[in-house]
Steps between C-alpha positions, in 0.01 A plus 500: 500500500662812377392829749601826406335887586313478160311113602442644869323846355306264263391243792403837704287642217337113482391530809401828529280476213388175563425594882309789341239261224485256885252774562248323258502227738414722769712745783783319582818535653721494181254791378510684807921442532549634073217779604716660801843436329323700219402768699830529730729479225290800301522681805855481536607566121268803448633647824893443380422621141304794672781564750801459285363683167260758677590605836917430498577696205197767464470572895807427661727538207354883497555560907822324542667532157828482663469138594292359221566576148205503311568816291320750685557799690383591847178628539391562865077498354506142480554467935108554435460179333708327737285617821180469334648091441602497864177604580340174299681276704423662834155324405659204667540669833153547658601855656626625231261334240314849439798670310474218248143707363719793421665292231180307427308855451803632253533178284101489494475870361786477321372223299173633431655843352665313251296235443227772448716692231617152296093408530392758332757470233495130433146408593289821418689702255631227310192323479328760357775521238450148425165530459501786246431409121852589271280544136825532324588080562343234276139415542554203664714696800213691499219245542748345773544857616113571486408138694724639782334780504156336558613303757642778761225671449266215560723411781467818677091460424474207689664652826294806463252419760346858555225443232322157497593220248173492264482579120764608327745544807420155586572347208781709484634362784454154403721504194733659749466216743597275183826730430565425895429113469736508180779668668458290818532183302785588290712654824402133712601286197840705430561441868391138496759480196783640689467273819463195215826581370624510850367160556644392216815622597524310789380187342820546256710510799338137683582339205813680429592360857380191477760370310857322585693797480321635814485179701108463426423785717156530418347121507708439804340868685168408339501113677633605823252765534206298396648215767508798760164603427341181475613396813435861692129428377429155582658586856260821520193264404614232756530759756164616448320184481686403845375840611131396405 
């Protein structure tokens, strides 16, 4: 049997993903183990990459250029992100917890400023530039141009609820209902298509894996789990009809 770091990472992502599908058979432990593994190691690698590409070189590389070299010069503003970060983590220490909404209320307003200002530009403005009719394309731009058209505006019909929905605004609002239903489907089954391709992904790698080169990592993982879970739920079902 031949080990090396590229057969263990392949064993590891065998039984991750296998301990992953084990949720099919139910909650388990090997779900439960790959879930919080999942989440811890997440945790940890967002923090580094935050730590060591946001806050080293763009916070502390500004206040204490002299020590770290990350091409800046010292600018004594940026000791008010530092206090307002200090301030976050206080929110572990229960008597000092309240600081932590002075950071909380400047991110939160913060945010919605610019949020507000790329809202209007990408979700108003530019929708109503999208929506407009160019008459100098081809008339087939323009009847796809022109079917846009009818749909915002039967769209924003259909969540005009100030008048009632009868006659001609009703059956407005129906064919916008049908532009809704349309879009609806099409955004589910593009995102049904992506997660297939994930699947299938993964599937390529079992049966990648599964061969001699890799020690039969994946029929070997897929029997002892099966074994392990077997036996975990005859002994539940024993238990429970020694219980009753």
């Amino acid at each position: 049997m031949i080990l090396n770091f590229e057969i263990i990472g392949a064993w590891l992502v065998v039984l991750m993903t296998l301990s992953i599908f084990s949720y099919l058979y139910g909650d388990n432990f090997f779900y439960k183990s790959a879930e919080h593994i999942f989440v811890g190691v997440s945790a940890g690698y967002i923090f580094a990459i935050t730590f060591w590409d946001q806050i080293y070189p763009n916070l502390l590389g500004r206040l204490f250029p002299s020590f770290i070299d990350a091409g800046y010069d010292f600018d004594i503003s940026y000791i008010i992100p530092l206090i307002l970060g200090i301030f976050m983590i206080l929110r572990l220490v229960p008597n000092l917890s309240w600081l932590a909404r002075i950071s909380i209320a400047y991110i939160v307003g913060m945010a919605a400023g610019l949020k507000f200002y790329v809202f209007i530009n990408s979700n108003i403005l530019f929708q109503i530039k999208s929506s407009a009719i160019d008459f100098s394309l081809s008339y087939f731009e323009i009847f796809n141009q022109l079917i846009i058209l009818i749909g915002v505006i039967c769209g924003l019909i259909y969540f005009f609820f100030s008048k009632e929905h009868n006659g001609t605004i009703g059956k407005i609002s129906k064919l916008g209902v049908y532009f809704l239903m349309i879009k609806f489907g099409a955004s589910f089954g593009f995102a049904v298509m992506g997660r297939i391709s994930l699947l299938i992904g993964r599937f390529d790698e079992l049966i990648e894996y599964s061969s001699v080169n890799y020690n039969y990592a994946t029929p070997i993982i897929f029997i002892i789990m099966v074994i392990t879970l077997g036996y975990w739920s005859f002994r539940d079902n024993k238990k429970i009809l020694d219980n009753n």
